[in-house]
N, C-alpha and C positions, 0 to 999 in steps of 0.2 A: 543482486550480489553474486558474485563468482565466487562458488565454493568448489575444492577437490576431495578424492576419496583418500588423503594422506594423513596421518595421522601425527603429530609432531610427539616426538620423544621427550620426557621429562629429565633435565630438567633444562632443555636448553643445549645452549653452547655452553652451559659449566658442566657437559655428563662427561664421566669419566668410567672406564672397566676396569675391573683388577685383572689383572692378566699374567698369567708366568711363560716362560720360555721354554720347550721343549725341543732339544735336539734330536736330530737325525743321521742314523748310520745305516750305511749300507753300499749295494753297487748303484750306477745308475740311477742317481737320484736326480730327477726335475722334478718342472714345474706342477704334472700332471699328476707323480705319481705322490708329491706332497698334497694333492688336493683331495687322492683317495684316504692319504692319511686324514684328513679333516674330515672326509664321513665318517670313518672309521671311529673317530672321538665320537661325532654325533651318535651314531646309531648304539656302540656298544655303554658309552658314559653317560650318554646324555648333553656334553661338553660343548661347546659355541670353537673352532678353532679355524685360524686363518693361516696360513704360508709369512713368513718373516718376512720375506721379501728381500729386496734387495742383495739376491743370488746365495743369501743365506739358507745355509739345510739345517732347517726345524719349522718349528707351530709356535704361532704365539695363542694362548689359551686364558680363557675366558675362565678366572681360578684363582681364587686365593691357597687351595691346597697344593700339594704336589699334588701332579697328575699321573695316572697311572701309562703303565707302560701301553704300546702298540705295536704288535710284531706283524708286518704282511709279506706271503711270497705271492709271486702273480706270475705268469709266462716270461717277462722280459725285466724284472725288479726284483729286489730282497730290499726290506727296507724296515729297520726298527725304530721308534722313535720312544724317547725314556725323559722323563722330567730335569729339566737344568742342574738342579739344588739351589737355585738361585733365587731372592726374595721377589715373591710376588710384587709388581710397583702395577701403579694409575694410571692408565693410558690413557691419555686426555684428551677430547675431540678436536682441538685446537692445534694438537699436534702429532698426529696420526688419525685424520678425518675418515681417508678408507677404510683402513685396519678398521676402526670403531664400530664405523657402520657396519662393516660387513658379520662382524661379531655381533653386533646389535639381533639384524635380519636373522644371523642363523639362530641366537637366543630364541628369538621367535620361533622358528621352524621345529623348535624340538620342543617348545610349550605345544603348539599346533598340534603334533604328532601324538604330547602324550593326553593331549586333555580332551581329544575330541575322537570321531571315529570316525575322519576322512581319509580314503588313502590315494599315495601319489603314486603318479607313473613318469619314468624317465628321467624329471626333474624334482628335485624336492621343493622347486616354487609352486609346480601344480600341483592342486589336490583337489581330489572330489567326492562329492556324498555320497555313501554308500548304496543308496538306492536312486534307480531315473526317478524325475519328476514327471515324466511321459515317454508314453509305449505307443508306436502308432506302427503301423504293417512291418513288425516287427524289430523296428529300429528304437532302441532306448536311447532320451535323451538324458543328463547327466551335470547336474551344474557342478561348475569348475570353479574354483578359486587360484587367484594367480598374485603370488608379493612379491614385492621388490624394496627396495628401499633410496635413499639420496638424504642427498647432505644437502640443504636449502641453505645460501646463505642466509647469514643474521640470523638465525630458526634455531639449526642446527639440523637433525637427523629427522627424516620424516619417512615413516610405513607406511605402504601403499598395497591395499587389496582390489583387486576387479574380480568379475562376474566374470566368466566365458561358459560357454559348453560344449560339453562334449557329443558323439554319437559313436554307439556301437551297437553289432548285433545281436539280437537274444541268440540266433543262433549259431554253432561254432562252425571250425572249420570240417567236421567231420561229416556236416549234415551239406552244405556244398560238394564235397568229394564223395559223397556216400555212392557208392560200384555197387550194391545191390537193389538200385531202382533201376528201372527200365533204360534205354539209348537215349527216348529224348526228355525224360526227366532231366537223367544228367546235364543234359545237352541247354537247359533251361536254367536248371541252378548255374551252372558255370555261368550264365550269360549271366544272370542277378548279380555274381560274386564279383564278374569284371566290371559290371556297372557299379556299385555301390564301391569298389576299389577307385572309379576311376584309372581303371587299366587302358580303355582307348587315347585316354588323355596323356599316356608315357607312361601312368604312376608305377609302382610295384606291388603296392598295398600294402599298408601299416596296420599292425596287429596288436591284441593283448593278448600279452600271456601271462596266464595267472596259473604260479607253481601251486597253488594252496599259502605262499606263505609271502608271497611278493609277489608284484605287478608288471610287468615288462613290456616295453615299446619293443617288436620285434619286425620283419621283412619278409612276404611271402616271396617265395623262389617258384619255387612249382609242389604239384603232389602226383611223383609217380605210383603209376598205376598199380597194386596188388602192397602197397608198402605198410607194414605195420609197425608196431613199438617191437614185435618180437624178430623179424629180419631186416632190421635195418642193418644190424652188422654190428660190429665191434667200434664201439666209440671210446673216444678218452676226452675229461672233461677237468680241466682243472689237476694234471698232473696226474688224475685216474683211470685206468680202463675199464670197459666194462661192456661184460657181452654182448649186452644189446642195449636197445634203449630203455627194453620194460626192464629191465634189472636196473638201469641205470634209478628209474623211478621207484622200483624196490625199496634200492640203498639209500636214496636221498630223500623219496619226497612217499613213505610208504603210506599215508593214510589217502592220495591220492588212488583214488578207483579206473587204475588203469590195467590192462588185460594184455597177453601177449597180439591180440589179434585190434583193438585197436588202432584205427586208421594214424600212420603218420603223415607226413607234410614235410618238407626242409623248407624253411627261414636262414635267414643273417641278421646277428647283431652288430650293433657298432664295437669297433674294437676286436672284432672275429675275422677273422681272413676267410675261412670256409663255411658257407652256408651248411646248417645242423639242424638234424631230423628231432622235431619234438610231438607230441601227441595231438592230433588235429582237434580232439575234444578239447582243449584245454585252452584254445586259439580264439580270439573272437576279431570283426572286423573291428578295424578303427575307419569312419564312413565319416569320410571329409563334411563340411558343411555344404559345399556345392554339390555334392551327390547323394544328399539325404531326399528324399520321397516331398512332392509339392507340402501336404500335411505339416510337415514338419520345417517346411523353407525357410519358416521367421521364428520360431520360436528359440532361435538365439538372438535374436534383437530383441535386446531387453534396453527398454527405454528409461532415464534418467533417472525419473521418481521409484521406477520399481525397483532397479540396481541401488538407489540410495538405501532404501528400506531393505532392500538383503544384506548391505553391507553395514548397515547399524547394526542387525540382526544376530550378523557373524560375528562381529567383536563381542556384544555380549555373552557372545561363548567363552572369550576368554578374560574378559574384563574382572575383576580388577587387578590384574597381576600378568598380564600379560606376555612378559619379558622377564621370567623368573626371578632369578637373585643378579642377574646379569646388568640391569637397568631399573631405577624406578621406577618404570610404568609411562603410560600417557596422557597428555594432555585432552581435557573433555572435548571429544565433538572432531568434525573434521575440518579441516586446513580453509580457511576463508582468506588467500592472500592478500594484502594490504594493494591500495588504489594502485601507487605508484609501480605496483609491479605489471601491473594491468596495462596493457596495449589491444588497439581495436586497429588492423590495416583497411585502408582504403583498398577497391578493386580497381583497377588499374585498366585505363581508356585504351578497349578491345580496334582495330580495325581490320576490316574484310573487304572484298575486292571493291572497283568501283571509287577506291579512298573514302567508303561510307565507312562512320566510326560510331561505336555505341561509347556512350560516356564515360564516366570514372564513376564508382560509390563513393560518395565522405566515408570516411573511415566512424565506425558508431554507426551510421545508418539501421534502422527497423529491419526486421526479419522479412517486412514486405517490401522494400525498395532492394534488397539482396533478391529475392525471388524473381523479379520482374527483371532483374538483370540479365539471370540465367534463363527464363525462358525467350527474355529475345534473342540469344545465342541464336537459336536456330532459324528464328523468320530473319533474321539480318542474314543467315548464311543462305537460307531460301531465295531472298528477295537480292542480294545484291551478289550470291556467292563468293567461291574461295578467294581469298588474299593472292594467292601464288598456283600457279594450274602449270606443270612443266611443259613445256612447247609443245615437245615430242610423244607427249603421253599417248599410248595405245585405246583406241577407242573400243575396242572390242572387248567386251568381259563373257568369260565362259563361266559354263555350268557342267559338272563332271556330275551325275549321279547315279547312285547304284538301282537296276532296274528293279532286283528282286526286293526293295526295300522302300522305293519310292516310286509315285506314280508319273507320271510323266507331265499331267497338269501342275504337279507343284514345283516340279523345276523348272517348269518353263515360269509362271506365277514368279519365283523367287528371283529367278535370271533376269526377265523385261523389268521389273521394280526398281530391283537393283542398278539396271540400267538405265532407267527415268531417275531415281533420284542422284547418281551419281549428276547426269545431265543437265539436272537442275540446276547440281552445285557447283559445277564447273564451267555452264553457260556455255556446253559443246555435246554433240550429238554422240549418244553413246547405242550398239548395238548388242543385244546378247543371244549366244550360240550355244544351245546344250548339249552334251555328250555323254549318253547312256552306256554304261559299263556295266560286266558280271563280274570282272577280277577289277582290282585295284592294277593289275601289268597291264590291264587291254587297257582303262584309260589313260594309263600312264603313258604309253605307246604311242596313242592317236594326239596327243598335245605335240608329244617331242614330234611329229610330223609334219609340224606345223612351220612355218617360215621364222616365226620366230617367235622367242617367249614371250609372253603376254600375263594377264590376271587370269585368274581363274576360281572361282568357288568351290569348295570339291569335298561335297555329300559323304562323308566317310560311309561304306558298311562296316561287316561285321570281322572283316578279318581282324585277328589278333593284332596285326602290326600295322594296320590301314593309317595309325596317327602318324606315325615315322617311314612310313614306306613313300607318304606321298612327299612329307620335304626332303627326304633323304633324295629320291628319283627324279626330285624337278627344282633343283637348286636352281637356273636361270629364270623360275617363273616366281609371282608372286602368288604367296596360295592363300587364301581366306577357307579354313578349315570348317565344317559346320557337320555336325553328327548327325545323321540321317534321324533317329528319336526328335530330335528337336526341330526340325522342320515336319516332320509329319505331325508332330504335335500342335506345332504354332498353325499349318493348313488346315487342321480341325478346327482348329478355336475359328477361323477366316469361315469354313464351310457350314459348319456345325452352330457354332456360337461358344460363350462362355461362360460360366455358372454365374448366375446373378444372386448371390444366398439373403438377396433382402426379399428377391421375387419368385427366390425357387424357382427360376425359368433359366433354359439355354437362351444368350441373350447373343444375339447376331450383334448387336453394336456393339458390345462389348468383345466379341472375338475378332472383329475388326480392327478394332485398338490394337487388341494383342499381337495380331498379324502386324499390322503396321510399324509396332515398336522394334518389333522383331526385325522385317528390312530394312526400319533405319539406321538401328544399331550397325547390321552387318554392312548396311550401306558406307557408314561412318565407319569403318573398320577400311572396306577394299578402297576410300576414298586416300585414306593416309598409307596403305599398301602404294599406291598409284604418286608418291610425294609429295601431294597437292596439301598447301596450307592453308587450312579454313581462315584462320584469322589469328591476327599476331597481337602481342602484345606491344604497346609503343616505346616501353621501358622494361628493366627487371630489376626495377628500384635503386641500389647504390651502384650498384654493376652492370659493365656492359656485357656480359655474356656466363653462363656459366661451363662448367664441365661436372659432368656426373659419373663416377668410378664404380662398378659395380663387379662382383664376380657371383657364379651360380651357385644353388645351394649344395651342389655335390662338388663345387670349388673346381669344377672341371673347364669353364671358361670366364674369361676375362671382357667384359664389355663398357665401351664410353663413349659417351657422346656429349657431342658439344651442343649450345642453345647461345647464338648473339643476337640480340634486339638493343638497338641504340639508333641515332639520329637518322633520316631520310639523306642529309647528306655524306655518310661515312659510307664505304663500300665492305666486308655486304650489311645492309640496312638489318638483315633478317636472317636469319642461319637456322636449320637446326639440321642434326646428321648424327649417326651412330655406327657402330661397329662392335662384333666381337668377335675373338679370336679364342684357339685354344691355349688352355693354362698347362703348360707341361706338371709343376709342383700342384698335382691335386690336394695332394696329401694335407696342405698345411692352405689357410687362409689370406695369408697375409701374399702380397703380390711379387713376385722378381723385380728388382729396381729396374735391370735393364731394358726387363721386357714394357713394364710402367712407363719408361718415361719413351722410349720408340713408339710405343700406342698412341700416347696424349699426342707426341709429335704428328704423327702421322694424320692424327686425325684432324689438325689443324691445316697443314697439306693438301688435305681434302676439298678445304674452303679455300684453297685461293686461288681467286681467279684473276682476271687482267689486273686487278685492282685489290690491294687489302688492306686498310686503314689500320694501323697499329692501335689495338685494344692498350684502353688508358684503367681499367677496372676487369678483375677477374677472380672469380669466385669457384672452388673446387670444391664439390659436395662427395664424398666419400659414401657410400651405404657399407651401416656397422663401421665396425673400428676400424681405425688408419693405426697401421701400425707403424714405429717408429722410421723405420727404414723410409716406406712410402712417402711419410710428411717430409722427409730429408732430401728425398727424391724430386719432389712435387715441388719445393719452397728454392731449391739450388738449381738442380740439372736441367729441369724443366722449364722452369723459369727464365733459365739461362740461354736456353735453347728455343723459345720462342723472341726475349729478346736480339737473340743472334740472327733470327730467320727476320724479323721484324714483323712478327705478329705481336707483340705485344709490347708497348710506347717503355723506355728505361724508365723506371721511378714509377711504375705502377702500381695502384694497390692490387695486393694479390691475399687469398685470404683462403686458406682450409678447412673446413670443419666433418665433421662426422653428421652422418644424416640417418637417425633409424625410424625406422618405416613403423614399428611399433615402436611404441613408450614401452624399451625392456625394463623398465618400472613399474610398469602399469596402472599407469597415471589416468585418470578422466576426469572432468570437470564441468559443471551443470552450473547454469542460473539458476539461484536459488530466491524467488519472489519474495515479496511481504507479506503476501496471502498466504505462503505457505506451498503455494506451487515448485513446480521443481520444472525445468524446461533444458535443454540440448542449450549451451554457448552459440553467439553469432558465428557465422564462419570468417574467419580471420583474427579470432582471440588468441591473445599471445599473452603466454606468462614468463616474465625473466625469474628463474629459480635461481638462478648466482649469475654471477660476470662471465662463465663460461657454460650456459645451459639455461632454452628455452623452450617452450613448450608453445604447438599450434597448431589447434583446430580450424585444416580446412576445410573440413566439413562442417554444417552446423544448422540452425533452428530454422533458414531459411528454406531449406531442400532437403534433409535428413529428417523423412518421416516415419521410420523405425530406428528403433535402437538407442544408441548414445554415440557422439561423436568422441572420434578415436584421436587424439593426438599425434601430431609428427615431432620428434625429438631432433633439435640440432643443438650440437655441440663441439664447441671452440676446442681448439689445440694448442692457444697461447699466442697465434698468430692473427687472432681476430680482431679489432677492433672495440665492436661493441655487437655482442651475437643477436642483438633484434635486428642487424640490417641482413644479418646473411639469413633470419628468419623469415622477414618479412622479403626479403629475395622469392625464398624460397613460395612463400602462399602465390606471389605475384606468378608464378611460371607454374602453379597450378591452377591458374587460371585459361591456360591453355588446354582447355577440356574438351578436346575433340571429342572423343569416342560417348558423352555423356554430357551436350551443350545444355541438359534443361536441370543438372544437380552437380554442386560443388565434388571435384575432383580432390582426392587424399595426396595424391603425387606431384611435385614437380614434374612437368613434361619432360625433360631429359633424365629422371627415373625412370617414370613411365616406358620411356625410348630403349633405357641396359634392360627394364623387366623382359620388354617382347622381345629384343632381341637375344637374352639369353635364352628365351620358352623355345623359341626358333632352333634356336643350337642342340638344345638338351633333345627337340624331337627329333633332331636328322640325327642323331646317335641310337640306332636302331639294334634294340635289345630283342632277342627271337623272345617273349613270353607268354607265346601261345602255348 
């Protein structure tokens, strides 16, 4: 039985809120700074309040009293907001579905707040328990609790909590920058700080800062040298000056124990234009989950039965009253959706070169005829090789590594591997050439000397900017990046062995594995650098092709790529291609029509060649919201313009939907047995929550042997059909699991395709933060 972690609202589709109207005056009133007004209700009343919407300036409020006034000035707003006089009425879910909800969730968030003792940081969906649950070489882990909420048809309103965790350091920013240890103490903590930041990988480093009185998602910048709370200088905060910083902490935050001498640090908030000096004690890391310490690698995969039992665990905290005076409460237990909502997709008949083809799954099939699937990915791609090998592909693959960092036996080891298994898979002779460097410019130099661009591997060291220095310097090459830590780790495990903790022994086979996983991953990485397609799908379900829209998380580029699979005799039978470009409007999310709809063009452009069979079916997946403009953009101009060009048959179906990568619900869903077991979903379970919103897990009980399987959320814009075909679209083309042939891939492959090509982007934008 498929059960979810949602919890359905009482009393149905007949709940209603009482809600009154509060107006708003002032300058400069949007959207944004009506939403600070609705914290502003939460935090100081206690008050559930949402935006009126529909370009109206006020709150509608979760109240049968009048509500009290709220006056805010802020850098770029004045804004007072004062109760209507107007009689409270029943907002009824039936006719204001969002409003409800959204009043519902935040009712929640301020029981949450006042009844328990988690605190949140950044968002008031997350929060977490006041103490880790584990300390391990220093790093505290931290369970996190994440809500959301959704309006299920026929149901009505359903809360949704998940498990995550968090990791930070026990120790702050002060003990990293600390100038009175030796040269190369420093010289050691700084290396930990940038490793644990993920500073080689581009990041900047995300930080807590905890005033004493609240929690803060902050941005390391840097920490100049000799800088304290007491010479930082003259700051102004909020309309205040104030002589320095430690006065600044004086006036504002005086039970805080801080000193004129006090190590500072400057950060950037969101919403700040100028990076702002604050106390380095006061700073802790925020230490991604891929850059937490082996010890601690899995202890965020929390698997089905244990997440169940934490989240029974956590409602009883607030149970029986959950949703104050705002809602009656909920319904006993969590959401067991009825059969007919229930879809199982079939995996879809793989083929690889040779025209050898691995089967189709029934749709339903055991957790074991799913598994067997995926690990023949790879003997079918061993034994018969890639689908598509480009004519012209460069046979040579280099190895760039840094000498003081690596030995010379493992770059050659890493190079000829990589070289044999590329060769396996391509059924053509490959050679590999290594090139030992001290600077990141010497090998940067000796490539560009070369006749002409090629692949290349390239062993980062330690400089600060080695991640963006090498695609920034070698745009004509293709680079497969690999951090010198990680291969001298992986050649150990190969020389050494690997812990075997049933035999307490270094076990040589077992570091062989390791090794071996390790080059086929990256083998399988420089494979699809190189164009080459392992293996296509025959179909992608109702559609001939898709296109996937994505922009990055700093909104600074714009990336899309097409994916066509349809019949042997359509020309081209198989496609996939991407591109990204820079987004001038960082500032805001949503895309430029013009620039939208010339990308999609062009990247069509792309594919034609002597021949191109007008697409009779086409499916646009959007990652996050499509915003109005776009779908008007996508559904006319575009549309119009691939008919015009004749890529795409007049009277085709065309179909948009939103695709997020997380359930921002935070949705999960487990078999739940007779026995009383609890198990991971197959992979390809699909739930229809309404006519426009479906949930599905491609991951699942087949290959997913830590954790719980994460849902992908797509959702209709009114132009859809029936959103299980653009779902089941969707599982189908993440069956395209290159880079991870032996376990179910989360992404459609042209996700997959905007993800790397934005990573690619974000790194040739080369920030000095050494």
């Amino acid at each position: 039985m498929v059960e979810t972690n949602i919890r359905i609202v009482r009393p149905g589709l007949d709940l209603y809120v009482w809600c009154r109207a509060a107006y708003a005056k002032g300058a400069n009133i949007t959207p944004d700074s009506l939403q600070i007004a609705c914290t502003q209700f939460r935090k100081q009343y206690g008050l559930a309040a949402v935006p009126l919407g529909k370009g109206r300036a006020g709150l509608l409020v979760a109240s049968k009293e009048p509500v009290p006034s709220v006056r805010m000035e802020e850098n770029d707003f004045v804004l007072e907001v004062i109760d209507s006089g107007e009689a409270a009425e029943r907002c009824a879910l039936e006719e204001g579905a969002e409003s409800v909800r959204e009043l519902v969730e935040r009712a929640f968030l301020i029981e949450l707040r006042k009844r328990t003792n988690l605190w949140s940081l950044d968002t008031f969906r997350n929060w977490y328990e006041p103490q880790p649950f584990l300390v391990e070489q220093e790093i505290a882990a931290y369970r996190r609790f994440e809500v959301g909420s959704i309006v299920i048809g026929s149901l009505g309103i359903g809360l949704s909590v998940d498990v995550g965790t968090a990791f930070f350091t026990e120790r702050t920013l002060a003990h990293f920058f600390d100038e009175r240890v030796d040269s190369h103490e420093r010289q050691r903590r700084r290396r930990v700080f940038d490793d644990l930041v993920g500073r080689q990988a581009g990041q900047k480093g995300t930080l807590l800062y905890d005033t004493g009185r609240a929690r803060l998602k902050c941005y390391f910048e840097d920490a100049p040298s000799g800088a304290t709370c007491g010479n930082s200088g003259r700051i102004r905060v909020r309309g205040e000056t104030h002589d320095s910083l430690y006065h600044y902490y004086r006036s504002k935050y005086p039970w805080l124990e801080v000193a004129e001498d006090t190590p500072a640090v400057r950060v950037s908030f969101r919403g700040i234009d100028r990076p702002q000096f604050v106390s380095a004690e006061r700073l802790r890391v925020r230490v991604m989950n891929d850059d937490v310490p082996a010890r601690l690698s899995s202890v965020d995969k929390v698997g089905p039965r244990e997440r169940r039992d934490m989240l029974i665990s956590f409602w009883q905290r607030l149970e029986p009253n959950a949703l104050g005076r705002v809602a009656p409460g909920l319904f006993p237990g969590f959401w067991q959706p009825e059969r007919q909502r229930i879809t199982y997709f079939a995996i879809t008949e793989l083929e690889f070169g040779r025209g050898k083809r691995l089967g189709e799954v029934a749709s339903g099939s055991p957790p074991s005829v799913l598994r067997m699937n995926y690990r023949q990915r790879l003997e079918y791609l061993d034994n018969a090789g890639c689908y598509y090998v480009p004519p012209a592909v460069d046979r040579t693959i280099y190895c760039a590594y840094p000498r003081d960092r690596v030995a010379e036996g493992a770059a050659i080891a890493i190079a000829e591997e990589l070289a044999e298994h590329v060769g396996r898979w391509t059924k053509l002779q490959f050679t590999a050439r290594i090139v030992g460097y001290d600077r990141i410019a010497a090998a940067v130099e000796q490539l560009r000397r070369l006749e002409s661009a090629g692949t290349v591997v390239f062993i980062l060291n330690d400089e600060p900017t080695a991640y963006h220095d090498v695609a920034f310097q070698l745009p004509e090459w293709r680079v497969k990046r690999i951090t010198a830590h990680e291969l001298v780790r992986n050649y150990k495990f190969l020389k050494e062995g690997d812990w075997d903790r049933q035999r307490r022994v270094l076990s040589l086979d077992r570091g062989a594995t390791r090794w071996r996983q390790f080059v086929q991953m990256n083998g399988l990485a420089v494979l699809q650098l190189m164009d080459c397609i392992p293996w296509r799908a025959t179909d992608l379900g109702p559609y001939e092709a898709h296109v996937a829209i994505d922009v990055g998380h700093d909104r600074r580029y714009l990336a899309v790529s097409l994916l066509i699979a349809r019949g042997k005799d359509k020309s081209p039978s198989f496609w996939v291609d991407s591109t990204a470009v820079p987004k001038p409007d960082y500032k805001h999310e949503a895309i430029n029509e013009v620039m939208l709809e010339e990308q999609l063009l062009e990247l069509f452009r792309r594919a034609k060649g002597r021949r191109f069979d007008a697409l009779t079916s086409l499916l646009f997946l959007r990652d996050g919201q499509i915003y109005k403009g776009e779908s008007a953009t996508v559904e006319r101009k575009v549309v119009e313009g691939l008919v015009a060009e004749k890529f795409l048959a007049d009277g085709a179906r065309v179909e948009v939907v939103e695709f997020h990568k997380r359930t921002l619900k935070s949705i999960r869903l487990w078999e739940l047995e007779g026995s009383g077991d609890v198990r991971n979903p197959s992979e390809g379970t699909a739930i229809e929550l309404s006519e426009k919103i479906a949930i599905v897990t491609s991951t699942g009980a087949a290959t997913l042997h830590q954790g719980t399987a994460q849902p992908f959320v797509v959702v209709g814009n009114g132009s859809c059909g029936w959103i299980l075909d653009a779902a089941r679209a969707s599982f189908e083309s993440a069956q395209l699991n290159y880079s991870s042939p032996g376990v179910a891939q989360r992404l459609p492959l042209e996700l997959k395709r905007t993800d790397d090509e934005l990573a690619a982007r974000a790194a040739q934008e080369v920030r000095r933060i050494g």
